[in-house]
GUTI-599041 format. One record per atom (N, C-alpha, C): residue in three letters; x, y, z. Coordinates in steps of 0.1 Angstrom, whole numbers, plus 5000, padded with zeros to 4 digits. Layout:
// residues N
ALAXYZ/...
***
This chain:
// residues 71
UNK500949885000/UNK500050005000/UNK500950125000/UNK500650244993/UNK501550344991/UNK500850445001/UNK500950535009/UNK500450655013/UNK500450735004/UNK498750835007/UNK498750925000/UNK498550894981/UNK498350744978/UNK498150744965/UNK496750694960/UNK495750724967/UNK494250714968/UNK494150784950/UNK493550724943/UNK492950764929/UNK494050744922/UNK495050674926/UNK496650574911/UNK496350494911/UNK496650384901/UNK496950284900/UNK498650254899/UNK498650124905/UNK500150054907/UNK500249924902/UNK501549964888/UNK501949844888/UNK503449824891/UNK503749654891/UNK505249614899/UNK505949564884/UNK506949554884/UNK508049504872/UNK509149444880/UNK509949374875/UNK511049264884/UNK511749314868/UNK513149354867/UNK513649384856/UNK515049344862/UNK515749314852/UNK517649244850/UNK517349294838/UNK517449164826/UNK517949214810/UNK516749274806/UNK515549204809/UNK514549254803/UNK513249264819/UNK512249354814/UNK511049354826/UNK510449244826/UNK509749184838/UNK508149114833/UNK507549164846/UNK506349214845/UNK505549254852/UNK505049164866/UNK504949184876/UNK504749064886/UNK503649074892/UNK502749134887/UNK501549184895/UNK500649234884/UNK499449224881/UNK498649274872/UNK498949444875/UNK497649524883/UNK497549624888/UNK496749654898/UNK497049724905/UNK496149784921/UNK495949914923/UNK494849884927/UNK494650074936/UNK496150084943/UNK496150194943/UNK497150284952/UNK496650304965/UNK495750274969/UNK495350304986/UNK495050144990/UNK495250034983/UNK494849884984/UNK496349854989/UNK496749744997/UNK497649635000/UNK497649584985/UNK499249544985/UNK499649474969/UNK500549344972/UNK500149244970/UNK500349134973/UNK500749054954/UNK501949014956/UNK502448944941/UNK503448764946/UNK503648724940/UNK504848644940/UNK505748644930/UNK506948624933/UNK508448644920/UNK507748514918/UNK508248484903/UNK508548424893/UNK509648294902/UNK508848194900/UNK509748084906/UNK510547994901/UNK510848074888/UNK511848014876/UNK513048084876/UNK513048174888/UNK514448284885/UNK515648254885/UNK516648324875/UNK517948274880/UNK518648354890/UNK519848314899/UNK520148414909/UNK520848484902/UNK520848634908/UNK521448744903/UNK521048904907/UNK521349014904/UNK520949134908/UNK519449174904/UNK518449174900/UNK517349264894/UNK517549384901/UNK515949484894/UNK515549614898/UNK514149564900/UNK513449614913/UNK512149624917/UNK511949734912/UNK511049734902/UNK509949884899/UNK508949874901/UNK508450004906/UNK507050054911/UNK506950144904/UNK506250134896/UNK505550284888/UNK503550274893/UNK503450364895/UNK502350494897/UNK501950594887/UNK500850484883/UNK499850574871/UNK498550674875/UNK498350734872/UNK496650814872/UNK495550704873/UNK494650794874/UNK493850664872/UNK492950644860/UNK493550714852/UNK492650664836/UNK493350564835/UNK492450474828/UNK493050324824/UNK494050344811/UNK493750454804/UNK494550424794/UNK495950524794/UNK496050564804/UNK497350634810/UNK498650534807/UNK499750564804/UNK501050464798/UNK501750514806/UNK501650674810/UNK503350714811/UNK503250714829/UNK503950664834/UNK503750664854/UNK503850824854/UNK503450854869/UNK503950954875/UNK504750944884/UNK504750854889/UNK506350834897/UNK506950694895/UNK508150674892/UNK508850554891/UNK509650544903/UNK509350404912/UNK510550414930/UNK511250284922/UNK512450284926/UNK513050164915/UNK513950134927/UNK514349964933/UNK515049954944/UNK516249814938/UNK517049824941/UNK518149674935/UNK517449594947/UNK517649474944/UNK517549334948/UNK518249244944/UNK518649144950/UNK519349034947/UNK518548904952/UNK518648864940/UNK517848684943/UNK518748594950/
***
């Protein structure tokens, strides 16, 4: 759940060489619950959180929080 993002939608990405998405999408004021991909190989990724508006057909986020991870 993000504070303060009541009327976004959130989606999650798990990115190394390429993204895949790990979560469909959620309200921004809802708990977000996903599971990694349980084919992963070990190594560094990037957790992305991007934060869209809430028109559905919005593309471009308004905030990107991007954190490293290691598997």
């Amino acid at each position: 759940r993000l504070v303060g993002a009541q009327g976004y939608r959130v989606q999650v990405w798990l990115c190394q060489k390429d993204c895949q998405r790990v979560g469909w999408e959620w309200r921004g004021d809802e708990p977000m619950y996903f599971p990694l991909p349980q084919d992963l190989p070990k190594g560094e990724y990037r957790l992305r959180v991007l934060l869209l508006s809430q028109h559905r057909l919005a593309l471009r986020p308004r905030y990107v929080l991007e954190k490293e991870v290691r598997w």
